[in-house]
Every structure is written in structure tokens, then in C-alpha cells.
N, CA, C and O of each residue as an XYZ file, in Angstrom:
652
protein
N      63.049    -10.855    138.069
C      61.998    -11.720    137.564
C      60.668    -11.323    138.180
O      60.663    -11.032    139.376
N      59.304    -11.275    137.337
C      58.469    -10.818    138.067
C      57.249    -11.967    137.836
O      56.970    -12.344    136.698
N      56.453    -12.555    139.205
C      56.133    -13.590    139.400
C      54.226    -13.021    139.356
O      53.220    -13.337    139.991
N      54.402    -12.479    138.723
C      52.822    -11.765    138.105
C      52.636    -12.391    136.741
O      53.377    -12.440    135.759
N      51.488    -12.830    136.965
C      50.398    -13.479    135.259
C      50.412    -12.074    134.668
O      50.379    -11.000    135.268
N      50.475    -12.342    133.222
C      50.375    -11.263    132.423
C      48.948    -10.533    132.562
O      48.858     -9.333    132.303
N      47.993    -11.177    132.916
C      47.067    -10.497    133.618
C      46.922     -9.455    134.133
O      46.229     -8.515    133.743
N      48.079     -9.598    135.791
C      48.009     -8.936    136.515
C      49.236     -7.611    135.944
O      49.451     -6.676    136.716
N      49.821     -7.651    134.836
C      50.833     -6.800    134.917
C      50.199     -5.271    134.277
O      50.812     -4.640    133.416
N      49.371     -4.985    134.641
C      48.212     -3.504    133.855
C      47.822     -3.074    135.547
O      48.003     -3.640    136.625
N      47.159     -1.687    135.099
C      46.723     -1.013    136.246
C      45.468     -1.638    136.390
O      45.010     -1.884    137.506
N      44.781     -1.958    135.173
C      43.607     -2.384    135.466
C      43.649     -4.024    136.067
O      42.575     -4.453    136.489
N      44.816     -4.920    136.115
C      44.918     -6.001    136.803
C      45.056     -6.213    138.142
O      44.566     -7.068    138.879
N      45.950     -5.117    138.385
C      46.163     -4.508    139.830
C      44.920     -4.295    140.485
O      44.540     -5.023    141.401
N      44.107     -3.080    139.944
C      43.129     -2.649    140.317
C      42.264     -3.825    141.045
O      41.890     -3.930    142.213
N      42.062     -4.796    139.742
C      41.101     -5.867    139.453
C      41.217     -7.028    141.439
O      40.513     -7.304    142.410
N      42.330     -7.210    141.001
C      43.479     -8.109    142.035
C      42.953     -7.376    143.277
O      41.965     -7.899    143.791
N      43.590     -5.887    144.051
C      43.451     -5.504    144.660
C      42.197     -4.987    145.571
O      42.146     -4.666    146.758
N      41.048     -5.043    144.378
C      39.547     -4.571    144.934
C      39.269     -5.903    145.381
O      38.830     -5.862    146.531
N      39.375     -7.445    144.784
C      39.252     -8.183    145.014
C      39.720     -9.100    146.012
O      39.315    -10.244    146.219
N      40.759     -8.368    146.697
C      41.355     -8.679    147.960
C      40.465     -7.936    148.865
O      39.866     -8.822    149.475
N      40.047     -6.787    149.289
C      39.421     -5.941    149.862
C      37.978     -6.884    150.320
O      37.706     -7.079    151.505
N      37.122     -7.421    149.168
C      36.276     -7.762    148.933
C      35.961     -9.267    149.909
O      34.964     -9.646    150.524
N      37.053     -9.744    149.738
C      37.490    -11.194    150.556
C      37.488    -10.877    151.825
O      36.767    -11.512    152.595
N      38.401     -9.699    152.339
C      38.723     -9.177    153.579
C      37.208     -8.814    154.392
O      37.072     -9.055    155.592
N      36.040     -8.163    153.498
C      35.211     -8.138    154.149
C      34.413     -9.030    154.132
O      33.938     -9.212    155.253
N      33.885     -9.936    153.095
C      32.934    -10.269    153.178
C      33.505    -12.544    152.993
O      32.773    -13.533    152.936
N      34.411    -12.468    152.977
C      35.189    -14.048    152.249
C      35.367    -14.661    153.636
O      35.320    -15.875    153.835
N      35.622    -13.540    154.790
C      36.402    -13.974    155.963
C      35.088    -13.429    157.276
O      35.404    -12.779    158.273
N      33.823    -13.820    157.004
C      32.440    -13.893    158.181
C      32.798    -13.192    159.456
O      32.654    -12.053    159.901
N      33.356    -14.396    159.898
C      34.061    -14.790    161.604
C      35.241    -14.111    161.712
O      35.570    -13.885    162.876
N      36.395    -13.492    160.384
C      37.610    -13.156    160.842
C      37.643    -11.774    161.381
O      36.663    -11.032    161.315
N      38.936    -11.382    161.991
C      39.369     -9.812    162.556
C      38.935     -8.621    161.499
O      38.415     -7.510    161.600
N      39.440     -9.473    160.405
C      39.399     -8.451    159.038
C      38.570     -8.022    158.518
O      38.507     -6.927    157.959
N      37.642     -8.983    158.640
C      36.128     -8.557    158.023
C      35.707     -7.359    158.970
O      35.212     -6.364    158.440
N      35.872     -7.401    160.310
C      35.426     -6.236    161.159
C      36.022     -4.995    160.817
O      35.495     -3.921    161.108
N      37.271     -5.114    160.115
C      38.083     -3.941    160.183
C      37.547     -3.493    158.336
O      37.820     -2.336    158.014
N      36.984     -4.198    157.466
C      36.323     -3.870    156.097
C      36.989     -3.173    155.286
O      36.320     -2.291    154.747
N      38.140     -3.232    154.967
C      38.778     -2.402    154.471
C      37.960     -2.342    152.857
O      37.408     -3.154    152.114
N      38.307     -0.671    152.853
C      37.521     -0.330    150.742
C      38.704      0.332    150.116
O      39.286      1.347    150.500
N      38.999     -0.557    148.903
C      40.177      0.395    147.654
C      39.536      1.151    147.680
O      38.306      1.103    147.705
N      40.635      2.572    147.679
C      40.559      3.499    147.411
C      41.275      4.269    145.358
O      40.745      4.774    144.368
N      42.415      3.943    145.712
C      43.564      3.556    144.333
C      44.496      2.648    144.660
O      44.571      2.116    145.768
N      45.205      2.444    143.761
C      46.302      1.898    143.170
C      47.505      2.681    141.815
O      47.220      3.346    140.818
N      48.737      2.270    142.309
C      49.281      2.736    140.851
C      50.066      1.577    140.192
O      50.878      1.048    140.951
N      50.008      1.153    139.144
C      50.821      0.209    138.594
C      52.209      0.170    138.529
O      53.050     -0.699    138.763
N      52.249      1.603    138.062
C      53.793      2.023    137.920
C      54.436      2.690    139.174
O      55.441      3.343    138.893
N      54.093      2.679    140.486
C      54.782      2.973    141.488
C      54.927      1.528    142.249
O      56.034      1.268    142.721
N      54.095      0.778    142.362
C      53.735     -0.154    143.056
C      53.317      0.405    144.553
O      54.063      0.502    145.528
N      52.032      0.718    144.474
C      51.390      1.548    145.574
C      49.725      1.261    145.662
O      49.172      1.148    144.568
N      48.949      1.145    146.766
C      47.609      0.798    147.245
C      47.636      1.972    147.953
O      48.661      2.508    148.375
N      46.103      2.524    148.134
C      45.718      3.092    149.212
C      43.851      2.276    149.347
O      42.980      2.043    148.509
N      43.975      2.032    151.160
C      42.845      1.605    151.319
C      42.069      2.228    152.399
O      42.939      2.607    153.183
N      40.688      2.616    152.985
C      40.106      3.387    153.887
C      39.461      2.372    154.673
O      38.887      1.350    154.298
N      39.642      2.799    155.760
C      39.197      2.186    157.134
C      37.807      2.757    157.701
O      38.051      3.895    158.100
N      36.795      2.528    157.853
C      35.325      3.253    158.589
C      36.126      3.227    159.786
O      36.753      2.171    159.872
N      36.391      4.310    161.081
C      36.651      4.262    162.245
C      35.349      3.531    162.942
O      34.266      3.701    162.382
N      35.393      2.802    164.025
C      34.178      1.966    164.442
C      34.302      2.647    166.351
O      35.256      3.083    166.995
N      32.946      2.450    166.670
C      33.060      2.756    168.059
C      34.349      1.706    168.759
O      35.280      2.143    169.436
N      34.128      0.229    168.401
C      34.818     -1.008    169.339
C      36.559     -0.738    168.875
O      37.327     -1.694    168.768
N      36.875      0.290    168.703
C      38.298      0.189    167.650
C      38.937      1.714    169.062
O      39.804      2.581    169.170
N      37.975      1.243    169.681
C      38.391      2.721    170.362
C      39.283      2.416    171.891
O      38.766      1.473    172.489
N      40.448      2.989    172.599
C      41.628      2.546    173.413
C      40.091      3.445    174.761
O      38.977      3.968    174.755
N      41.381      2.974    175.780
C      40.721      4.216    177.309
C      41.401      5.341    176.746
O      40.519      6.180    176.930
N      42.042      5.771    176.366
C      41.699      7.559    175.593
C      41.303      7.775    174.954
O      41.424      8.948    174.604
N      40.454      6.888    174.178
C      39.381      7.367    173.291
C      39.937      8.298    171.782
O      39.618      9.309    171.158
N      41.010      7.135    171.723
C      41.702      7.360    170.118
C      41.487      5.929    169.770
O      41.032      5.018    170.461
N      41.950      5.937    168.449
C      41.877      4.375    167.528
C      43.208      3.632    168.407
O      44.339      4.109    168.499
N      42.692      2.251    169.053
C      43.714      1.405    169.659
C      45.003      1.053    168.810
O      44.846      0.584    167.683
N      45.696      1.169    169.086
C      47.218      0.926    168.462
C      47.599     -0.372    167.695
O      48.442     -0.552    166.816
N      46.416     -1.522    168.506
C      46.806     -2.854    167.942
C      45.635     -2.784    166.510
O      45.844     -3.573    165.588
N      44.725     -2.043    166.439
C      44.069     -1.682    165.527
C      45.032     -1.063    163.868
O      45.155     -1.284    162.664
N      45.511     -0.153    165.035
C      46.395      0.771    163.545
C      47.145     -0.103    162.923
O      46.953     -0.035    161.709
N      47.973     -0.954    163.243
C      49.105     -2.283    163.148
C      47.980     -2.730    162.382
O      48.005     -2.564    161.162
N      46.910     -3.323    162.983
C      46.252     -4.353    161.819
C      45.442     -3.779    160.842
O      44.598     -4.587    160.455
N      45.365     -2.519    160.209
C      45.298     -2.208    158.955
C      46.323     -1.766    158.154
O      46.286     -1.624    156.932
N      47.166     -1.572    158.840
C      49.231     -1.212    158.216
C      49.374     -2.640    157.542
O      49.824     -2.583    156.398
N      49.090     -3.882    158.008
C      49.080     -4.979    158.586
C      48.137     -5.584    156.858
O      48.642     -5.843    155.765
N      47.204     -5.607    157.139
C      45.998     -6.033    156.328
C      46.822     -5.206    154.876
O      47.390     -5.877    154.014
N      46.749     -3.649    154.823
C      47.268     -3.210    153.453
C      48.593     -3.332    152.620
O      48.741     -3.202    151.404
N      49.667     -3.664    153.753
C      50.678     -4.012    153.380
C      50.540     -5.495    152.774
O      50.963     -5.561    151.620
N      50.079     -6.607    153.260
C      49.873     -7.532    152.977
C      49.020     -7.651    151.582
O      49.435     -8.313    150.631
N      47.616     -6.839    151.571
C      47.066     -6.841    150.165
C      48.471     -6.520    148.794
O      48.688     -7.265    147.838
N      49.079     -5.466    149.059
C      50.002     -5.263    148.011
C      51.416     -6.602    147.874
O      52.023     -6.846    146.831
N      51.559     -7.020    148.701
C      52.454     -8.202    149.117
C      51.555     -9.053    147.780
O      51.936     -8.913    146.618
N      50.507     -9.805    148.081
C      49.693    -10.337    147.672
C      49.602    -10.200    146.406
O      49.771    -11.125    145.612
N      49.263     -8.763    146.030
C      49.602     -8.762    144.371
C      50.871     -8.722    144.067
O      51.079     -9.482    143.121
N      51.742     -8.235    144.395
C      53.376     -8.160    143.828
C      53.787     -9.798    143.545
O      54.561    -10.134    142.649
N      53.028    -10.879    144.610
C      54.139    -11.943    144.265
C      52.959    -13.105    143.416
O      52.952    -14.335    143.464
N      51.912    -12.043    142.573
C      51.401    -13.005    141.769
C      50.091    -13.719    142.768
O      49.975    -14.936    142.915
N      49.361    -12.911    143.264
C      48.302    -13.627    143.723
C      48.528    -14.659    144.949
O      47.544    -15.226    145.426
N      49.782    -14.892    145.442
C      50.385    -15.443    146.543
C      50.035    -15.675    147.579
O      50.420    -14.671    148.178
N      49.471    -16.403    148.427
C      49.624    -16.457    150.326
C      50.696    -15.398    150.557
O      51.805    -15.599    150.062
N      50.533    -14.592    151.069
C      52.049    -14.009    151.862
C      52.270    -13.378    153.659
O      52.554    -12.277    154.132
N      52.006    -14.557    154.171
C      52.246    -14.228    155.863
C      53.364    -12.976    155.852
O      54.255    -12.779    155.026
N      52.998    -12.151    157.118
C      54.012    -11.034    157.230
C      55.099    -12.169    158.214
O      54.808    -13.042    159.032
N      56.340    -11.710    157.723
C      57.730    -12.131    158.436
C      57.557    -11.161    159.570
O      57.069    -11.653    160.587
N      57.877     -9.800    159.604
C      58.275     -8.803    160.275
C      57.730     -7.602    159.741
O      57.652     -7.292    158.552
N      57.198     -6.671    161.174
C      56.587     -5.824    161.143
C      56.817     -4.905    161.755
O      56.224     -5.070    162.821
N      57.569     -3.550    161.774
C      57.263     -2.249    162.608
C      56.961     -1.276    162.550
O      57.265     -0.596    161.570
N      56.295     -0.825    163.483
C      55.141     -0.033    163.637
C      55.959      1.323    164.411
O      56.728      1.190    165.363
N      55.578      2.698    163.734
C      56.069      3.764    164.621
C      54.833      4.459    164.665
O      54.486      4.885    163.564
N      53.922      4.745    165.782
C      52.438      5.241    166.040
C      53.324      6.986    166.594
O      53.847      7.140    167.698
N      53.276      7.822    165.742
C      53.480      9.620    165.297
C      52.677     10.422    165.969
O      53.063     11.463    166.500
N      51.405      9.962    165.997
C      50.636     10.682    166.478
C      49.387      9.523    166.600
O      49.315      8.490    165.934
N      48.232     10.084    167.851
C      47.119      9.505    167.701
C      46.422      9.297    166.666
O      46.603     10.075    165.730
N      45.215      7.979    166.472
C      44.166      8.147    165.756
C      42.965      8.433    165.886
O      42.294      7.564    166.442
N      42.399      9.426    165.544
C      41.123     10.249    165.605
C      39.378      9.114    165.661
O      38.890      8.313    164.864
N      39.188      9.344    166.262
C      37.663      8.406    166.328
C      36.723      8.935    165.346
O      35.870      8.224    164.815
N      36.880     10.263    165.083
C      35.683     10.673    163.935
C      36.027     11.180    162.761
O      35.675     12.315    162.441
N      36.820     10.334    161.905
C      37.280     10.598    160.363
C      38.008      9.116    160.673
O      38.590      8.524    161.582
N      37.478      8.892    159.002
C      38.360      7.399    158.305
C      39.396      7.722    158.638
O      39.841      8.753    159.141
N      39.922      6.539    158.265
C      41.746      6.167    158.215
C      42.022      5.755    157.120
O      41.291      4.858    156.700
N      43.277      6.274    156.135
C      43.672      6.492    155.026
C      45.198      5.392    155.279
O      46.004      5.665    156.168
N      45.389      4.137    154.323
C      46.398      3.815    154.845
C      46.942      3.296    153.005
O      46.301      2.734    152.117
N      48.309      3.784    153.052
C      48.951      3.773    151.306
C      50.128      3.080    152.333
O      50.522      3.249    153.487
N      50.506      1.987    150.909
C      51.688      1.507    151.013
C      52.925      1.318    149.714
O      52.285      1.254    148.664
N      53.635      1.266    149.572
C      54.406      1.285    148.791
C      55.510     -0.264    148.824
O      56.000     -0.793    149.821
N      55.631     -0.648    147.503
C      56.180     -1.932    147.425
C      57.766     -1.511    146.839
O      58.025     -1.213    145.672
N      58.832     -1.582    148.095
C      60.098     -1.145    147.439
C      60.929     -2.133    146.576
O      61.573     -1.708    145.617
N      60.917     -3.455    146.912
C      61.037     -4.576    146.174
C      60.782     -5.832    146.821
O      60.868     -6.062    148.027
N      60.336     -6.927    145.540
C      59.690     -8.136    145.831
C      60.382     -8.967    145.117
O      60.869     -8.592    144.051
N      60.583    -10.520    145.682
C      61.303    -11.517    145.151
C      60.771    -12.121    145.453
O      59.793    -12.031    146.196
N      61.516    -13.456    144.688
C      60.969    -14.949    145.003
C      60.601    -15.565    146.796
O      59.932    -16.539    147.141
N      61.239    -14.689    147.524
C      60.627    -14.929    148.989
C      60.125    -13.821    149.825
O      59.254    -13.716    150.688
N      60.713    -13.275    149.440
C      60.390    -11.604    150.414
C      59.895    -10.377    149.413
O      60.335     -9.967    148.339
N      58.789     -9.980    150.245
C      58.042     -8.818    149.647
C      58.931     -7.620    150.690
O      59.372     -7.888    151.807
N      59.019     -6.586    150.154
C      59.554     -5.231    151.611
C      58.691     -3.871    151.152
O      59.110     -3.077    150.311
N      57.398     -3.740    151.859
C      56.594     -2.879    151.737
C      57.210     -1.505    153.095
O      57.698     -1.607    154.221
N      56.832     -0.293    152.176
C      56.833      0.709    153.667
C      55.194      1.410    153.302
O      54.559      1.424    152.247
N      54.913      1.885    154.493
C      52.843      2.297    154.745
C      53.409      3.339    155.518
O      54.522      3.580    155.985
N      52.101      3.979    155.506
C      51.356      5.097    156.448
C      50.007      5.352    156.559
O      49.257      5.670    155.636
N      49.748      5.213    157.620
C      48.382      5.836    157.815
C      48.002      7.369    158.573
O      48.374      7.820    159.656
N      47.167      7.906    157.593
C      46.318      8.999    157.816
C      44.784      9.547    158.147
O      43.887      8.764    158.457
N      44.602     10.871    158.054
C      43.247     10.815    158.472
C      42.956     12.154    157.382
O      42.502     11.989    156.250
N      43.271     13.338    157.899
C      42.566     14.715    157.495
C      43.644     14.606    156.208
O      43.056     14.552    155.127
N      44.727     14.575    156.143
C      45.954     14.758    155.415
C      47.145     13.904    155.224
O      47.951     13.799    156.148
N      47.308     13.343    154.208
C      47.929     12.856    153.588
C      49.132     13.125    153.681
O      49.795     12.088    153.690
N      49.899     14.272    153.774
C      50.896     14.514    154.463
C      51.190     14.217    155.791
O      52.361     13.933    156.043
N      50.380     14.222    156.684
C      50.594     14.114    157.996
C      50.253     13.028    158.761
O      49.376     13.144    159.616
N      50.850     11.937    158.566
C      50.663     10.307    158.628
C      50.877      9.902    160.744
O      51.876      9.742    161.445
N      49.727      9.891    160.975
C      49.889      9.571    162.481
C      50.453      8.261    162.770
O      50.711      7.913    163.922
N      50.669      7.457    161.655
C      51.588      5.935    161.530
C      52.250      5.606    160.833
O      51.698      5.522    159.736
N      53.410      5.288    160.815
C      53.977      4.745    159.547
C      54.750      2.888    160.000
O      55.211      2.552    161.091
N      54.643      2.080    158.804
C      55.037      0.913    159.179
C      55.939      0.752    158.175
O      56.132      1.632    157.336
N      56.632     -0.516    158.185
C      57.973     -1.420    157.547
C      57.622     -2.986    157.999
O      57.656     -3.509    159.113
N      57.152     -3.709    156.250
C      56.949     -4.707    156.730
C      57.540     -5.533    155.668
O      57.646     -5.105    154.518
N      58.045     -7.066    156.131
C      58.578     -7.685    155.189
C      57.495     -8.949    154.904
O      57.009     -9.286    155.984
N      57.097     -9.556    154.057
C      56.185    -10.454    153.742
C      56.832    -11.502    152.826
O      57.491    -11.406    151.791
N      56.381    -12.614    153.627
C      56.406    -13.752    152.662
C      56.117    -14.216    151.258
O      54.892    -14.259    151.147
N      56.695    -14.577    150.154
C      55.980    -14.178    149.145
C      56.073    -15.732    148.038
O      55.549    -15.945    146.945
N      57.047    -16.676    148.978
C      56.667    -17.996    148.163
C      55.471    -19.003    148.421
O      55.297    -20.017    147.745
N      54.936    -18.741    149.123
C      53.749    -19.173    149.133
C      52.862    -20.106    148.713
O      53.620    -20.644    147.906
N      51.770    -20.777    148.611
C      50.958    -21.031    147.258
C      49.675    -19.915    147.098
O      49.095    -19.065    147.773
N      49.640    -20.556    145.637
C      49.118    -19.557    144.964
C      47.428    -19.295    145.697
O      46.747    -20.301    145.897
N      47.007    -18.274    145.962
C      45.471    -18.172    146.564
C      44.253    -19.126    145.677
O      44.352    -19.439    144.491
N      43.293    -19.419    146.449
C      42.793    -20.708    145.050
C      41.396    -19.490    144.630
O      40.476    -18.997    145.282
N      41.784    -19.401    143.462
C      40.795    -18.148    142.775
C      39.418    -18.369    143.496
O      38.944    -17.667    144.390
N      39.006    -19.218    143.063
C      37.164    -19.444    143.376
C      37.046    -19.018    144.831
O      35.897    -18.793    145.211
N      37.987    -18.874    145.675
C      37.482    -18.653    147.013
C      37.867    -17.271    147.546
O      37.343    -16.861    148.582
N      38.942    -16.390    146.742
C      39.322    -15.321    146.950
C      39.251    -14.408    146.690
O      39.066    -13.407    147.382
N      39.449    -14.584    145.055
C      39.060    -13.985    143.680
C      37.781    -14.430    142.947
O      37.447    -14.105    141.808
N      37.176    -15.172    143.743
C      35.893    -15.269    142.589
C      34.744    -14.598    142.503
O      33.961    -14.831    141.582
């Protein structure tokens, strides 16, 4: 059963949905974590069930070795997994249940961060996304996560999310 408005069931609904999550993240949420972290769509595919979103690396995002902090990488694995959560269960609230994080390699301070996730299946309660994040190459993912998301929820109230 799929808990998407006929709306949302096109690439261009996705699209629509998904830029519009981004949009909230930076500018809906002033005071929040997220807004600092600004995430921008990059794509989407309808028919894979897949996001990719880019991160600006920021000086304050930076550890004492002077790579991207780890609790950083988590919270854009974190933030993008959740945007696709979000559209899969129909515009939904969807708190993450469970989250893990395998950090592969460092993150670079001077090149964006590239983070795609993939939606393996979603139900009436549980979303189960797998991510990675990158930098130079797309192949070579210095993070990869596994996250499960909440997905009964209520519904996000348009005018404040989506409007």
C-alpha cells in the first residue's frame, strides 16, 4: 500500500516535496541545528526511490583534526535520510527509530559533501533507508548509514512546511 497523495506519486512531486523539505530545513527552522547545516537538492529519482542532497562544508563543522566532525556527518546522513522518509510515507512527521553510522574515511574541510540515500522499503510504520556520503567521488563514500524512520506520524501541516 502506498501512503503518497497522487500528487506526490511523479518525479516532479517528489522533486516538488523534496526541494521543499530542503527549503524548511534552511530557512522554516531560524534557531534549529538544521538550518546551520542548509542542506540544497541536488536530484531525486522517482523510480528508484533515491535523494541526493549537498552540504556547504562550514569552518564551525570542523573536529581537532581538522576534518568534518563525525556528529556532523550523522546529522546530514540524519537530515537526508529523514527528508526521503518524509516523502515515502506521504508528507509524514517521521522521527528516526535507529541509526548507524560507519565513518570509512574522513571528511574533507574544502569540498561539499554529497549525501544520496536510497529508500529500500516503507510501510505503515517504518521507513528503512540506506545513505552515503561523499565528496570528490561518488564512488568513494567516506560514510555510509542505515536508518529506520518512523513513518505513522501526522501528517506535516502544509502552510508551515510546504508552503
Amino acid at each position: 500500500m502506498d501512503y503518497r497523495s497522487q500528487e506526490l506519486l511523479s518525479q516532479e512531486g517528489m522533486e516538488r516535496s523534496l526541494i521543499q523539505f530542503a527549503r524548511f530545513m534552511k530557512v522554516g527552522t531560524p534557531d534549529a541545528f538544521t538550518s546551520m547545516l542548509a542542506p540544497a537538492f541536488v536530484r531525486c529519482s522517482f523510480q528508484d526511490n533515491t535523494v541526493v542532497y549537498s552540504y556547504e562544508v562550514k569552518p564551525w563543522m570542523k573536529n581537532p583534526q581538522g576534518t568534518i566532525h563525525g556528529g556532523i556527518v550523522a546529522s546530514m546522513l540524519d537530515t537526508t535520510m529523514g527528508s526521503l522518509a518524509f516523502y515515502m510515507a506521504g508528507e509524514k512527521i517521521t522521527p528516526t527509530i535507529t541509526m548507524k553510522v560507519d565513518y570509512v574515511a574522513p571528511g574533507l574541510m574544502d569540498m561539499p559533501v554529497y549525501v544520496g540515500c536510497n529508500c529500500t522499503r516503507c510501510g505503515g510504520t517504518m521507513a528503512y533507508i540506506t545513505c552515503k556520503a561523499w565528496q570528490a567521488d561518488e564512488t568513494k563514500p567516506f560514510a555510509t548509514a542505515d536508518g529506520v524512520f518512523f513513518t505513522a506520524g501526522p501528517k506535516a501541516e502544509a502552510d508551515k512546511l510546504l508552503g
